[in-house]
VMD Tcl script that builds the backbone (N, CA, C; Angstrom):
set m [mol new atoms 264]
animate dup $m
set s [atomselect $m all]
$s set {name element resname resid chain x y z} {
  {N N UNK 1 A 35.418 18.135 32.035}
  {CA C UNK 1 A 34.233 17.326 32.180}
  {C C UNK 1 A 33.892 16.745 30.813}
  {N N UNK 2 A 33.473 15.815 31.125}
  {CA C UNK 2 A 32.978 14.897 29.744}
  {C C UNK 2 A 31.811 15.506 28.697}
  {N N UNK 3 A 31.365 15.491 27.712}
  {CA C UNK 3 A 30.605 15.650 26.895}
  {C C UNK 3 A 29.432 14.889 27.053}
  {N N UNK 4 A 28.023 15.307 27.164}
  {CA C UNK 4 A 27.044 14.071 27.632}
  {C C UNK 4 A 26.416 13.811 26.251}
  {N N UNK 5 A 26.357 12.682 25.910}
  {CA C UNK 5 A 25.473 12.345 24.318}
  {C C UNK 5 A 24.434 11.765 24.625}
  {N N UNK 6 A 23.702 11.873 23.942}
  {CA C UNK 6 A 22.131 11.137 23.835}
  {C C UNK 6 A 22.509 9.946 22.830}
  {N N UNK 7 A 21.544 8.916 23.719}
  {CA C UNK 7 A 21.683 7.511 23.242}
  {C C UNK 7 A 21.326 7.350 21.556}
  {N N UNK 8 A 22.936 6.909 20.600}
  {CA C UNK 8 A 22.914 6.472 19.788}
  {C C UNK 8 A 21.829 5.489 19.234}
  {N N UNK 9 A 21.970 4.286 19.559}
  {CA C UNK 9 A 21.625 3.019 19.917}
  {C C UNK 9 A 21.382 2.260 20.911}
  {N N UNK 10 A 21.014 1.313 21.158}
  {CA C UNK 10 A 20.786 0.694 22.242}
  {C C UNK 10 A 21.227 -0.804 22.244}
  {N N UNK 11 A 21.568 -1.704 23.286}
  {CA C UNK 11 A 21.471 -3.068 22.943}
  {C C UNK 11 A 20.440 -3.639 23.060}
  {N N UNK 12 A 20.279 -4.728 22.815}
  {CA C UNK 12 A 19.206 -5.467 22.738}
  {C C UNK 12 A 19.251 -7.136 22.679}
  {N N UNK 13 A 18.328 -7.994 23.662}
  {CA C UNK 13 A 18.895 -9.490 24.387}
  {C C UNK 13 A 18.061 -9.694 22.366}
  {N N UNK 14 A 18.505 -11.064 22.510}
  {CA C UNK 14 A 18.574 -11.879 21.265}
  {C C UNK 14 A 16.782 -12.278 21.409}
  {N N UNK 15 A 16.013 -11.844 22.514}
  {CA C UNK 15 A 14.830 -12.221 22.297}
  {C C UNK 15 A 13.446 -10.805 21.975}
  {N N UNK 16 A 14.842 -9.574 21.986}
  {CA C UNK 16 A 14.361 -8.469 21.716}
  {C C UNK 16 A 13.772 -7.909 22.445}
  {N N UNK 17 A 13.715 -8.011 23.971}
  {CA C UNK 17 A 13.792 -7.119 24.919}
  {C C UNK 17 A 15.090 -5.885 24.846}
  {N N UNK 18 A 15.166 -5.201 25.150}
  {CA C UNK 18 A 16.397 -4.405 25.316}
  {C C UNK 18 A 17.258 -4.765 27.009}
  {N N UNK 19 A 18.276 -4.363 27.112}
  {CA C UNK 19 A 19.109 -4.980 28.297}
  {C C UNK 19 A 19.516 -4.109 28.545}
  {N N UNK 20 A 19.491 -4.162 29.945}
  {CA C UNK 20 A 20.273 -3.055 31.354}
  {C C UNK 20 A 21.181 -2.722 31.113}
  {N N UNK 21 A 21.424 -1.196 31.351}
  {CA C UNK 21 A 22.715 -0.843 31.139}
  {C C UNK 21 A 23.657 -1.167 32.172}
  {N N UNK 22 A 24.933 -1.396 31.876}
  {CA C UNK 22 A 25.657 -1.587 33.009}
  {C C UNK 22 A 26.761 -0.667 33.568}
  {N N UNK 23 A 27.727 -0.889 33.933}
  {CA C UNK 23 A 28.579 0.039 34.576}
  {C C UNK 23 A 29.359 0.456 33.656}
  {N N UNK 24 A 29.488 1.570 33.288}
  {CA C UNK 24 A 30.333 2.074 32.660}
  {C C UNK 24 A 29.534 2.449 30.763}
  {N N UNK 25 A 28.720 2.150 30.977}
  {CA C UNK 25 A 27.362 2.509 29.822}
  {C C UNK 25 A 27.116 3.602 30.044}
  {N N UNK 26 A 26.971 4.297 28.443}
  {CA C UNK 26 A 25.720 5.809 29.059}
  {C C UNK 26 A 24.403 5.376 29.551}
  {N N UNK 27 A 24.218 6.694 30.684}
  {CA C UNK 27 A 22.604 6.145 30.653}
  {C C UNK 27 A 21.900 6.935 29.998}
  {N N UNK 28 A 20.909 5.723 29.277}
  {CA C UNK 28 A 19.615 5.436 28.433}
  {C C UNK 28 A 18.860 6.936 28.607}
  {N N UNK 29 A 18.194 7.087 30.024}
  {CA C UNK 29 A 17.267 8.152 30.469}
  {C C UNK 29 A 16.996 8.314 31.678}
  {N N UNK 30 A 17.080 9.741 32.047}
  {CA C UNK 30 A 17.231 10.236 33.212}
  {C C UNK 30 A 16.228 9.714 33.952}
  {N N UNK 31 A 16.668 9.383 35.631}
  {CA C UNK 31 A 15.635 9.046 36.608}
  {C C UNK 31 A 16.577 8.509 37.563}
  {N N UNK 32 A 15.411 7.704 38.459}
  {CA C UNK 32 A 16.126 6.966 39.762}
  {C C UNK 32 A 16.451 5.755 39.181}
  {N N UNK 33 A 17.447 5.049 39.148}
  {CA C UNK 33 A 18.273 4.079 39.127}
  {C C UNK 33 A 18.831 2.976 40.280}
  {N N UNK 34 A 18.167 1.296 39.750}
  {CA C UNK 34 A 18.611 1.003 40.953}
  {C C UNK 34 A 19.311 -0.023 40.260}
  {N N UNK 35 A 20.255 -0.667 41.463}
  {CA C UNK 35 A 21.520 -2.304 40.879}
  {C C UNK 35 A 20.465 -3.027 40.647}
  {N N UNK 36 A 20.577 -4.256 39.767}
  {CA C UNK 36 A 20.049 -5.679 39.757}
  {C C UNK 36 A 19.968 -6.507 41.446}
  {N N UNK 37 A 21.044 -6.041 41.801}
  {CA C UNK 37 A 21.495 -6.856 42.936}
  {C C UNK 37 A 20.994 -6.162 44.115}
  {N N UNK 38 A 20.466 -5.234 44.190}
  {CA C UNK 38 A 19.387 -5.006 45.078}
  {C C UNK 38 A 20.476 -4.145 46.389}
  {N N UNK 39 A 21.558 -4.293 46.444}
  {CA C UNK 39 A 22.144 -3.822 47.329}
  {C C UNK 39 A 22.403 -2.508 47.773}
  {N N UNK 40 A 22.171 -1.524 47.024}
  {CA C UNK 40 A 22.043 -0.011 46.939}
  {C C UNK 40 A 21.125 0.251 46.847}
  {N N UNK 41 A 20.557 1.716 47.420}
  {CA C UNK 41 A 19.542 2.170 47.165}
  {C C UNK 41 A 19.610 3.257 45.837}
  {N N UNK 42 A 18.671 2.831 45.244}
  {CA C UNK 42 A 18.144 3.694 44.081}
  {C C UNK 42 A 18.959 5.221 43.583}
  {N N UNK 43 A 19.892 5.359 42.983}
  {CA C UNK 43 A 20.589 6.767 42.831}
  {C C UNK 43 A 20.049 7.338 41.523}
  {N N UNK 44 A 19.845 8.681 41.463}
  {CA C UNK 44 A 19.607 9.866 40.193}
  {C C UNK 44 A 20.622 9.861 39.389}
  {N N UNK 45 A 20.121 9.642 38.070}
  {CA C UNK 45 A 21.453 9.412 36.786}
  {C C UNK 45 A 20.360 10.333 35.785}
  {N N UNK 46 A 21.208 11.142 35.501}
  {CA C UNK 46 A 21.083 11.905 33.822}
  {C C UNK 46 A 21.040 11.174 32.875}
  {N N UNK 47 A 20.301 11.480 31.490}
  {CA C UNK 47 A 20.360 10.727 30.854}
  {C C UNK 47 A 22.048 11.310 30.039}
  {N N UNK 48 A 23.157 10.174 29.459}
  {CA C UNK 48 A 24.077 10.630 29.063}
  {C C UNK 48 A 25.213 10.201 29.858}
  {N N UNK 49 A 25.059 10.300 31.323}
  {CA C UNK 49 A 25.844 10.388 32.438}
  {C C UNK 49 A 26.616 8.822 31.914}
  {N N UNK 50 A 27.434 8.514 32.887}
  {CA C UNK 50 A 28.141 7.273 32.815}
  {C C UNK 50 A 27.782 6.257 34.044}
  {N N UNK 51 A 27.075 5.089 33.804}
  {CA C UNK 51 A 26.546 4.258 34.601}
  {C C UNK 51 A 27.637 4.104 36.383}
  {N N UNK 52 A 26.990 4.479 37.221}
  {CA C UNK 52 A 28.338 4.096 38.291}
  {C C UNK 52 A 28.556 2.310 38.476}
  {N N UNK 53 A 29.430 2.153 39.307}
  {CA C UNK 53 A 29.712 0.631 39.996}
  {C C UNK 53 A 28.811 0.888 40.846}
  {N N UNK 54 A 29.144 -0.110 41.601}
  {CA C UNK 54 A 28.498 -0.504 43.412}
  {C C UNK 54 A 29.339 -0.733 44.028}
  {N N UNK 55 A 29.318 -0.769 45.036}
  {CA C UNK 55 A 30.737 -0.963 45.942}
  {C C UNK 55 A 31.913 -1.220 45.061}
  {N N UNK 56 A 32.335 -0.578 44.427}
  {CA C UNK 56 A 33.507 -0.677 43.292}
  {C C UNK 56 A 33.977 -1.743 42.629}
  {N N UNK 57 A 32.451 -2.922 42.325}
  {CA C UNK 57 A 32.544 -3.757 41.517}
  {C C UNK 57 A 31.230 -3.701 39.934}
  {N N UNK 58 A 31.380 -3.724 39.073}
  {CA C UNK 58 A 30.491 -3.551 37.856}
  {C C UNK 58 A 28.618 -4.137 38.119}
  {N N UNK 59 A 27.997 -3.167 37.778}
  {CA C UNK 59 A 26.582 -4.095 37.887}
  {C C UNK 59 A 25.768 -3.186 36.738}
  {N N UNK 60 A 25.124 -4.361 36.926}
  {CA C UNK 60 A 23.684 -3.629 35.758}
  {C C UNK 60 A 22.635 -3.259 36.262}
  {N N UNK 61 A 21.779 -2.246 35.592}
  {CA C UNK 61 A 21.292 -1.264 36.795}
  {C C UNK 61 A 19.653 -1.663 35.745}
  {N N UNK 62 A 18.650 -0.746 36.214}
  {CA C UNK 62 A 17.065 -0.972 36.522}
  {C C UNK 62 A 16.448 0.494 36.529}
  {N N UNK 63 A 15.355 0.600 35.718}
  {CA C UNK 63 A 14.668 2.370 35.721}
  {C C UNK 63 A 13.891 1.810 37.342}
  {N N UNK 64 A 14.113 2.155 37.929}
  {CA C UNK 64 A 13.213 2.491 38.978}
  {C C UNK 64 A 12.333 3.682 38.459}
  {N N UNK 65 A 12.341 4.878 38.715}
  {CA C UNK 65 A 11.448 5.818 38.114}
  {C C UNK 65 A 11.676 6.600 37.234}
  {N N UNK 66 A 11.248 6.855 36.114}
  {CA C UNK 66 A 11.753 7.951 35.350}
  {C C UNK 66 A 11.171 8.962 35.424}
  {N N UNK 67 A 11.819 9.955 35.138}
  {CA C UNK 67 A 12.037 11.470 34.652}
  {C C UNK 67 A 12.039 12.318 33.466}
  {N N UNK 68 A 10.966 12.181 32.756}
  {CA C UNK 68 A 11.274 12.628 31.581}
  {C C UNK 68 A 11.492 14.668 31.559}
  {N N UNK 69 A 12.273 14.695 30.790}
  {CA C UNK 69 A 12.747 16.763 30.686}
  {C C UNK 69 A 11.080 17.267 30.242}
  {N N UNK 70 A 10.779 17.770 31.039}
  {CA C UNK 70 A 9.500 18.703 30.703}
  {C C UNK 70 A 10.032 20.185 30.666}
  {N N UNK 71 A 9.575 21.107 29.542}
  {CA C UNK 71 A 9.651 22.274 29.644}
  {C C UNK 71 A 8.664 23.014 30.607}
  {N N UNK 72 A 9.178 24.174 31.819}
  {CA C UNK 72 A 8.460 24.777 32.324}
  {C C UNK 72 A 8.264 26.115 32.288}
  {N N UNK 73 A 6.664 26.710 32.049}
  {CA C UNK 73 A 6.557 28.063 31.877}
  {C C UNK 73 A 7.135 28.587 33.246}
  {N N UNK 74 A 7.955 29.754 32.825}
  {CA C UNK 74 A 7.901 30.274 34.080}
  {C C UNK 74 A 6.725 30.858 35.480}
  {N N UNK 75 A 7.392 31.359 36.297}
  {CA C UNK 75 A 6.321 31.494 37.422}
  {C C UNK 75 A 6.112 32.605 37.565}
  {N N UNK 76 A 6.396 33.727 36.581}
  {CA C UNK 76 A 6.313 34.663 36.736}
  {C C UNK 76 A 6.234 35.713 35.423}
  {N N UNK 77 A 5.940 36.932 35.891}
  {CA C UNK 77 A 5.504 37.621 34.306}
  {C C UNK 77 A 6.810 38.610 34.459}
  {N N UNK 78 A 7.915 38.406 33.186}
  {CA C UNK 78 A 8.634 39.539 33.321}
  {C C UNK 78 A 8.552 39.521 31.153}
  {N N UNK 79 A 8.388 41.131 31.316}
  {CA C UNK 79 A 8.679 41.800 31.912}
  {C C UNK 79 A 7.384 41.994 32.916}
  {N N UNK 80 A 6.865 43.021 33.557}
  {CA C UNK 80 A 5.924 42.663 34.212}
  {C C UNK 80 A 4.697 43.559 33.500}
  {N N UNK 81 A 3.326 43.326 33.887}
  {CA C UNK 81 A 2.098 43.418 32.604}
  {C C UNK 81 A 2.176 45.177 32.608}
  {N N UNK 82 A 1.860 45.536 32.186}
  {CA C UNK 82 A 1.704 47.382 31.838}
  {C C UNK 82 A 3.307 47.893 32.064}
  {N N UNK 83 A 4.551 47.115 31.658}
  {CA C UNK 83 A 5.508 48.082 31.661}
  {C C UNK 83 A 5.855 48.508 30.183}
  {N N UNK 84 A 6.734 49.439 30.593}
  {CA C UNK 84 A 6.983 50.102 28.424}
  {C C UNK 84 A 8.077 50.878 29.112}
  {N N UNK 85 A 9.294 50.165 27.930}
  {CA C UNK 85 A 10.478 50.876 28.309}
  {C C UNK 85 A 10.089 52.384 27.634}
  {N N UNK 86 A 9.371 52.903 27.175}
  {CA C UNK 86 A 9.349 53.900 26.930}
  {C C UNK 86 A 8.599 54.973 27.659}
  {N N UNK 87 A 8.108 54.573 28.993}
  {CA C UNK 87 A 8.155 54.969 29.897}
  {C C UNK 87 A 9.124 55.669 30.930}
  {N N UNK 88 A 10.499 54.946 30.378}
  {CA C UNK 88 A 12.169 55.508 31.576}
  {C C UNK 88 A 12.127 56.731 31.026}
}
mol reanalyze $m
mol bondsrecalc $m
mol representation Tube
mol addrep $m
């Protein structure tokens, strides 16, 4: 399996917007992802991952929603409250 990198750099249109990644690009940042061309529905890309095709021709793709990595406390208390290994 491939190595996933976090975005070096980025491109950017000559009017300084930044530009869609396209097929075969890392992606930018994780979320739902949709074609320019409207023909697919929206797919989940990692950020890192490698941009897919569309029907196995190249397109440039669109954040539909993002996802940013949030850290989560867990849901639970371990060890659990009043234990002491020196209790065994």
């Amino acid at each position: 399996m491939k190595k996933r990198i976090l975005l070096q750099h980025s491109r950017v249109s000559p009017a300084g917007q930044p530009q869609s990644p396209r097929t075969g690009d890392h992606c930018p940042a994780t979320g739902w992802w949709a074609a320019l061309n409207g023909e697919e529905k929206p797919q989940f890309i990692t950020e890192g991952s490698i941009m897919p095709s569309v029907g196995g021709s190249p397109a440039a793709w669109k954040l539909a929603v993002c996802h940013p990595q949030r850290a989560q406390a867990p849901r639970h208390d371990f060890p659990p409250k009043g234990f002491a290994l020196d209790a065994i």
